[in-house]
C-alpha positions as CSV (number, residue, x, y, z in Angstrom):
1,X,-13.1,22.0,1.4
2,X,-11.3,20.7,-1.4
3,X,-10.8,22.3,-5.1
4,X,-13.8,22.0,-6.8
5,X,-14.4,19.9,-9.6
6,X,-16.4,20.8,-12.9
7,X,-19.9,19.1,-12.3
8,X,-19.6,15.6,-14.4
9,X,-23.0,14.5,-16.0
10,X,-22.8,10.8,-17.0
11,X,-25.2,8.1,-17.4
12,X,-25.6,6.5,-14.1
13,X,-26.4,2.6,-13.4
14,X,-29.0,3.8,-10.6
15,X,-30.7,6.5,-12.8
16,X,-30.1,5.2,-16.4
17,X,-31.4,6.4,-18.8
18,X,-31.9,9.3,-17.1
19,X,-29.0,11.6,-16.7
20,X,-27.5,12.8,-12.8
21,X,-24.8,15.1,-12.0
22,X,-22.7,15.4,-9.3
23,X,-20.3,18.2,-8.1
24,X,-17.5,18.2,-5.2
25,X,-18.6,20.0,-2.2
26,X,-22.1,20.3,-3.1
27,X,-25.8,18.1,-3.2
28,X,-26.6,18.5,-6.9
29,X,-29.9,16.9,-8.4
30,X,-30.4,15.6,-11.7
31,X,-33.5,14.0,-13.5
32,X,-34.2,11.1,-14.0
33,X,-35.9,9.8,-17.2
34,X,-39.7,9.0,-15.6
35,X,-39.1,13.3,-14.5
36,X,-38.3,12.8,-11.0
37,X,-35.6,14.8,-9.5
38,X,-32.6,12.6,-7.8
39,X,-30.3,13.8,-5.4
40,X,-27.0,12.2,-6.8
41,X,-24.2,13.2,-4.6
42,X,-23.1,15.4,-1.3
43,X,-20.1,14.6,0.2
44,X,-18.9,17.2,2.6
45,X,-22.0,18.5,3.6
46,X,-21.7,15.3,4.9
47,X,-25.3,13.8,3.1
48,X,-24.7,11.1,0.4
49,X,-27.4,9.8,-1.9
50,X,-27.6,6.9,-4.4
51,X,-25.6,7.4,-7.5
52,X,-23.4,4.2,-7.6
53,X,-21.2,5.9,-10.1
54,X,-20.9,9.0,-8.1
55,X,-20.1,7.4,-5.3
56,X,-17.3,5.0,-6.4
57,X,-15.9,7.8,-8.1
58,X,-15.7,10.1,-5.2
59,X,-14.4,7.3,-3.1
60,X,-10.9,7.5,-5.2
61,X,-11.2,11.5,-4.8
62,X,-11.6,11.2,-1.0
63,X,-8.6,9.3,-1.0
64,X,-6.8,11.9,-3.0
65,X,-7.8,14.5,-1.3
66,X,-7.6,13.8,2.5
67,X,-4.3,15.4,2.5
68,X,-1.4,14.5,5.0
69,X,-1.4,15.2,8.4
70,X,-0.6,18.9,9.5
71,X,3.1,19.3,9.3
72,X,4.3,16.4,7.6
73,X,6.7,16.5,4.6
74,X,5.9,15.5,1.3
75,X,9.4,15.2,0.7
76,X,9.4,12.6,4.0
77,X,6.3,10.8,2.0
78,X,8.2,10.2,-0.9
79,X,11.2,8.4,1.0
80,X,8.7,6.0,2.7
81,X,7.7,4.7,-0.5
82,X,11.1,3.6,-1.2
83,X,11.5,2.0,2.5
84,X,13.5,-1.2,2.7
85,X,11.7,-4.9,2.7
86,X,13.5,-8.3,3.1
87,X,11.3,-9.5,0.2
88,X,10.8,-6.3,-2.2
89,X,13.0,-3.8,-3.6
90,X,11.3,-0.7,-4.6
91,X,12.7,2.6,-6.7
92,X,11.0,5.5,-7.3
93,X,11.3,7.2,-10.6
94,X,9.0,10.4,-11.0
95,X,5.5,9.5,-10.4
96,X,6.5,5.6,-11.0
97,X,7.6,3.0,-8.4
98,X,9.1,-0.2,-9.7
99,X,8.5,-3.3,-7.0
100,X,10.1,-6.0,-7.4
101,X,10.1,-9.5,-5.6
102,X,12.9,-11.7,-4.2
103,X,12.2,-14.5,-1.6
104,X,14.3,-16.9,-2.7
105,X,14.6,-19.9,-3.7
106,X,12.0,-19.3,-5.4
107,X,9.3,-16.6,-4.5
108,X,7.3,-18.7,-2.2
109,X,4.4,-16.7,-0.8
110,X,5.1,-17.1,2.9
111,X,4.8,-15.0,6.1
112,X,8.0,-12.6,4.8
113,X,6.4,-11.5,1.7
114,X,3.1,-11.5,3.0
115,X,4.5,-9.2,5.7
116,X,6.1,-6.6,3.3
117,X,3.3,-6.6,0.9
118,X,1.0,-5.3,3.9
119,X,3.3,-2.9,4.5
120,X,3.9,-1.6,0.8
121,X,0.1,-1.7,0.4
122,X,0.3,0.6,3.7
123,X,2.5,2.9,2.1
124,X,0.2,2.9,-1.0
125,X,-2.9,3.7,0.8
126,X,-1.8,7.0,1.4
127,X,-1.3,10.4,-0.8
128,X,2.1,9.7,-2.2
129,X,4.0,10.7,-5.3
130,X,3.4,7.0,-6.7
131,X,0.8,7.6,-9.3
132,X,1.8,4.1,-10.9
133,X,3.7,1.0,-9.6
134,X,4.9,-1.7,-12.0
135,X,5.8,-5.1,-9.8
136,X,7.8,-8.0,-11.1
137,X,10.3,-10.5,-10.6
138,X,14.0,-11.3,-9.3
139,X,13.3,-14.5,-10.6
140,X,13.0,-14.9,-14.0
141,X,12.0,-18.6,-13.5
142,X,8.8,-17.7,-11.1
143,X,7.0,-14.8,-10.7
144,X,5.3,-16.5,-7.6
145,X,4.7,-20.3,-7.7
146,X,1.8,-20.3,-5.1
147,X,1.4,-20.1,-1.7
148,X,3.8,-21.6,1.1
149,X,1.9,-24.9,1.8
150,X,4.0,-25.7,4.7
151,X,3.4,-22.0,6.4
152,X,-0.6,-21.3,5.7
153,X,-1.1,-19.9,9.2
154,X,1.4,-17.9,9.7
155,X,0.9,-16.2,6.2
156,X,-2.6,-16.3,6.7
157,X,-1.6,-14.3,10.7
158,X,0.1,-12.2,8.4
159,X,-2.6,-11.1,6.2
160,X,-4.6,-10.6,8.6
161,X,-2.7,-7.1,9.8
162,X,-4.3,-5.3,6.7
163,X,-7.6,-5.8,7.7
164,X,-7.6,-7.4,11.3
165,X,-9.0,-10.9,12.0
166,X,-11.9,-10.9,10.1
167,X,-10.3,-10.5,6.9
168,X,-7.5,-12.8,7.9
169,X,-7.0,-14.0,3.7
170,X,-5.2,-13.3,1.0
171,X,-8.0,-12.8,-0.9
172,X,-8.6,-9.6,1.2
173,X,-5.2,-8.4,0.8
174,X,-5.3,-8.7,-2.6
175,X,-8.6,-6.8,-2.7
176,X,-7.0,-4.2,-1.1
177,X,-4.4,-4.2,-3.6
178,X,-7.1,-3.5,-6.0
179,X,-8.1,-0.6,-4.5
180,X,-5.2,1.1,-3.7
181,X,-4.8,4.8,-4.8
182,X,-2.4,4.2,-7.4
183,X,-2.6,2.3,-11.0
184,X,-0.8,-1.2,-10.6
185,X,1.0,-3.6,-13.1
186,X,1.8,-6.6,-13.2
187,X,5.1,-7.2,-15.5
188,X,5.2,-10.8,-15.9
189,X,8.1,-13.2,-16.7
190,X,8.2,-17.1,-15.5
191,X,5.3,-18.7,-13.7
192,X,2.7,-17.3,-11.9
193,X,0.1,-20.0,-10.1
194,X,-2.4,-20.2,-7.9
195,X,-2.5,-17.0,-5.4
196,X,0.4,-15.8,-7.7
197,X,-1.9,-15.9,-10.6
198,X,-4.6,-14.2,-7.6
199,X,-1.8,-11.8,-6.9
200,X,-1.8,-10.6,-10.8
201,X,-5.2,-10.2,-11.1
202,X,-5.9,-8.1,-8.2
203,X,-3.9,-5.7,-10.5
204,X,-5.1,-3.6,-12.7
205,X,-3.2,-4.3,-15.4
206,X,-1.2,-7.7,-16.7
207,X,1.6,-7.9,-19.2
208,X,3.7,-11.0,-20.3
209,X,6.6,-12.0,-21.6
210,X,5.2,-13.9,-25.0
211,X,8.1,-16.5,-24.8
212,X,8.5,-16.8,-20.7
213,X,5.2,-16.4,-18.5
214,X,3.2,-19.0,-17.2
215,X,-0.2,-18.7,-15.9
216,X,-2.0,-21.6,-13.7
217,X,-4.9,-21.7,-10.8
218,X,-3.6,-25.3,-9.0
219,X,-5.3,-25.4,-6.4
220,X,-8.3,-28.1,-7.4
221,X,-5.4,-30.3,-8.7
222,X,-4.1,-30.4,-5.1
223,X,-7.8,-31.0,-3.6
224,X,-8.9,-27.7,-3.2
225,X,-10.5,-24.3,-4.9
226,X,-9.2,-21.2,-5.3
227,X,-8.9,-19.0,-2.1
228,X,-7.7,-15.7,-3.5
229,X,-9.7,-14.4,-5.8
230,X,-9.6,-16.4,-8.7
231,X,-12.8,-17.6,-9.1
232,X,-14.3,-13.7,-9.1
233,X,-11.7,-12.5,-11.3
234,X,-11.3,-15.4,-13.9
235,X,-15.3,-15.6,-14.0
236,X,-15.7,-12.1,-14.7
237,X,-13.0,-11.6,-17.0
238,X,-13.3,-15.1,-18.8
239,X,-16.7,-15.8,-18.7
240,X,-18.1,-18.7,-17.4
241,X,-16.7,-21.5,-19.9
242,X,-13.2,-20.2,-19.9
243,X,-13.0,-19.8,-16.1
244,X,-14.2,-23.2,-15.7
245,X,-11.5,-24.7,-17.7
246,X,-8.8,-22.6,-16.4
247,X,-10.3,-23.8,-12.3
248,X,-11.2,-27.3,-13.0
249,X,-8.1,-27.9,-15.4
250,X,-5.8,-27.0,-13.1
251,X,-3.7,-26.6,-16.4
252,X,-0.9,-24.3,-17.4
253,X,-1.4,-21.7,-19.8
254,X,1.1,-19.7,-21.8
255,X,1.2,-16.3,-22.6
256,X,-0.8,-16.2,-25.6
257,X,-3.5,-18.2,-24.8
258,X,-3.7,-16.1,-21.7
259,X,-4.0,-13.1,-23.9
260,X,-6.6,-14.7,-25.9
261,X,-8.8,-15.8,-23.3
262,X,-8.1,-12.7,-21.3
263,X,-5.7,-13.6,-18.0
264,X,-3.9,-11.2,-19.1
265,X,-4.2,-7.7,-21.0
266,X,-1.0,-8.2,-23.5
267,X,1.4,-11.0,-24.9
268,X,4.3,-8.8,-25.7
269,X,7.8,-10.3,-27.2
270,X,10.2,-10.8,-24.1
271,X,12.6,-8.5,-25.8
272,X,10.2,-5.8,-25.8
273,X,8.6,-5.9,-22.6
274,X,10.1,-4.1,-20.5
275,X,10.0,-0.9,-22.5
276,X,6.6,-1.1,-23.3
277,X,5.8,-1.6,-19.4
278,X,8.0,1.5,-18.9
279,X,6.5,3.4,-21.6
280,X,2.4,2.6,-20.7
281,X,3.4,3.1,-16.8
282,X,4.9,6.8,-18.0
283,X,2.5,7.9,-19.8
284,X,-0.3,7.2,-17.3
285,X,1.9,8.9,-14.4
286,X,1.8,11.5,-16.3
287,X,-1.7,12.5,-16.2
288,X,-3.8,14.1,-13.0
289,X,-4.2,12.1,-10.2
290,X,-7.8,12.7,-9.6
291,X,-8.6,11.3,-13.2
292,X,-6.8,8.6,-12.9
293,X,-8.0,7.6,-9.2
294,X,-11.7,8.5,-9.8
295,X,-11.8,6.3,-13.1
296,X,-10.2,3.5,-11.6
297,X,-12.9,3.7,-8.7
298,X,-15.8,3.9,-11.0
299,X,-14.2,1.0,-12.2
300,X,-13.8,-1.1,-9.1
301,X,-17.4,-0.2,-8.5
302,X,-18.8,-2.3,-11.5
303,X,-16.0,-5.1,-11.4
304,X,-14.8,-6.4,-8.4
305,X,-16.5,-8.8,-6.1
306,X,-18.0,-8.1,-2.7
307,X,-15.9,-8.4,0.2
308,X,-18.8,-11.0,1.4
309,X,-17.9,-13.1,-1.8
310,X,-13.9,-12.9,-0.9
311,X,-14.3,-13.8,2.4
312,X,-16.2,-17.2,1.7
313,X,-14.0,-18.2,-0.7
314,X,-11.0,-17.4,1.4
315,X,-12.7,-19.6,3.8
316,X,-13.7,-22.7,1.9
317,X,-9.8,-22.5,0.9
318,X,-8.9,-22.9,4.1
319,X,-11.0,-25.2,5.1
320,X,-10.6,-28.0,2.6
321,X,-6.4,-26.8,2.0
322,X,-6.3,-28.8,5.2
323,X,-8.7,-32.0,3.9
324,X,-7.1,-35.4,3.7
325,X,-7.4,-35.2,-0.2
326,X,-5.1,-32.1,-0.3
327,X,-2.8,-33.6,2.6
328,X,-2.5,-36.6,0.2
329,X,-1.6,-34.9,-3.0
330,X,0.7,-32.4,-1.7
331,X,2.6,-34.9,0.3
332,X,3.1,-37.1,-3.3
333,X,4.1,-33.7,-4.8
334,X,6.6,-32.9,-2.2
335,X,8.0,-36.4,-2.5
336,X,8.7,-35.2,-6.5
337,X,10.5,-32.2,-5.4
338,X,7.3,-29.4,-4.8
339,X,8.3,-26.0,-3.4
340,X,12.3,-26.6,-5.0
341,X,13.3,-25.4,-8.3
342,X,12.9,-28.5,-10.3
343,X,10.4,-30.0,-12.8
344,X,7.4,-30.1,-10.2
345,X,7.4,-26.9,-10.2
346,X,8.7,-25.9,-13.3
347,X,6.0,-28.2,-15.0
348,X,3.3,-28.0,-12.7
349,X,0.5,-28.4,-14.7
350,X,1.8,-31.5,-16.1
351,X,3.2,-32.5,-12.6
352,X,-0.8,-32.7,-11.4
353,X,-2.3,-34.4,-14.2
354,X,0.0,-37.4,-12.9
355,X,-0.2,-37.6,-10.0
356,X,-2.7,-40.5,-8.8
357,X,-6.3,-40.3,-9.2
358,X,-8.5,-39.9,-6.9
359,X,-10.9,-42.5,-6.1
């Protein structure tokens, strides 16, 4: 049995307006507003009732409080979360771990950095001393372009050690990101499109250099949708207008229209950044765990799509990615330079809007 929490009382989605209560340890009940009594929440008395907010929020406490295995060392813990990657450097500083990507030439996401990512998000998953973890860039050119176009399957084999075959995306991945038990940031300098863009907003938060980030979904330009999440996320943070011109587009944005449109959570001066990332990733590893994990959860709860609603469009990616519209547009890009450092892909927004159009 774990410490007990103060009982919460909260307006719940599944009650409202009624009030419900729940308690660590114990089956509470609560009334609703027609006067019934609702069983909210038991969790190791192993019975579980309906709250929705109860429940997501005791899904970040399980995973705070399963403990580690008899006998192992914290100390042991904290070195595996600074373990070595070909594609990610990590450094640990207090309750804060700093990721950072380098697949050069230019942070393709292919089978190496899908590989470490599953295995940093495996180090993630479990109690650790990370209470935050800020990612960026080597690159101050790309973030991460897109996707490997030349190695889809073997990324795609990849991802699918996360989750197994059935969530064989990075859509899933990244949804997994999203619900690791830790508060991630994305610190963004140079371009991030299409599952880079994904990548970013699988994280819970998103701040930009004003003068130097880039933010573009690609992927109907080249002949297909988004695969990774961008449709769920842009749609719900966007709103339906906005995430259609962002999709359909297929047009770069900079950081301030980002900001204004919501992609992102800040603009901040490129100057500046990187202490206000360090400051805002402090101050929140500074505070308990539990709050921090249990908030996030409720949070996930109301926000992020269904696994069901990842998985199909992971699947329509994949499907049309490999079309004879896509095969045709990506082999004119590659004739221009795609997937070098170069225009292309320093201008890709402009790069698909001239390509030839499709009949």
């Amino acid at each position: 049995m774990v410490s007990r929490m103060p009982g919460v009382r909260s307006a719940c989605g599944d009650h409202a307006p009624g009030l419900c209560e729940w308690v660590i340890g114990e089956r509470v009940e609560g009334v609703s507003a027609s006067g019934r009594r609702d069983r909210c929440l038991t969790v190791y008395s192993g019975w579980e009732g309906d709250c929705r907010i109860g429940r997501a929020a005791m899904r970040g406490v399980r995973a705070l409080t399963a403990g580690l295995p008899p006998g192992r060392d914290e100390r042991r813990e904290e070195l595996d979360m600074t373990a070595s990657y070909e594609t990610i450097s990590t450094r640990l500083d207090g309750n804060v771990l700093s990721a950072t990507f380098n697949a050069p030439p230019i942070n393709l996401i292919g089978p190496e950095l899908v590989r470490d990512l599953v295995g940093l998000l495996e180090e993630l998953s479990r109690p650790a001393t990370a209470r935050v973890v800020v990612f960026d860039s080597a690159d101050p050119d790309f973030f991460f372009p897109h996707v490997d176009l030349t190695k889809v399957s073997e990324y795609t084999a990849e991802a699918a050690k996360a989750g197994g075959p059935g969530d064989a995306s990075l859509g899933m991945l990244f949804r997994r990101l999203s619900e690791i038990p830790a508060v991630t940031i994305a610190k963004l300098r140079g371009r991030a499109r299409g599952a880079g863009s994904e990548f970013l907003l699988a994280c819970d938060m998103r701040f930009a250099s004003r003068e130097n980030a880039v933010l573009c979904q690609p992927e109907v330009g080249i002949g297909t949708p988004p695969g990774a999440g961008a449709i769920q996320h842009l749609t719900r943070l966007l709103g339906r207008g906005r995430a259609l011109e962002a999709v359909l587009t297929s047009a770069d944005f900079d950081a301030e229209l980002a900001e204004r449109y919501g992609w992102i959570n800040r603009a901040v001066p490129d100057a500046e950044l990187d202490e206000f990332v360090a400051g805002i990733a402090a101050r929140m590893g500074g505070f308990p765990r539990d709050a921090l994990i249990a908030a996030k959860s409720a949070i996930n709860a109301i926000s992020l799509a269904t696994p069901a609603d990842v998985r199909a469009d992971a699947a329509l990616f994949q499907q049309l990615v490999r079309g004879e519209a896509a095969q045709q547009r990506t082999a004119e890009l590659f004739q221009q330079g795609f997937q070098t450092r170069g225009r292309t892909e320093l201008d890709l927004g402009d790069a698909l809007g001239e390509l030839k159009a499709v009949d």
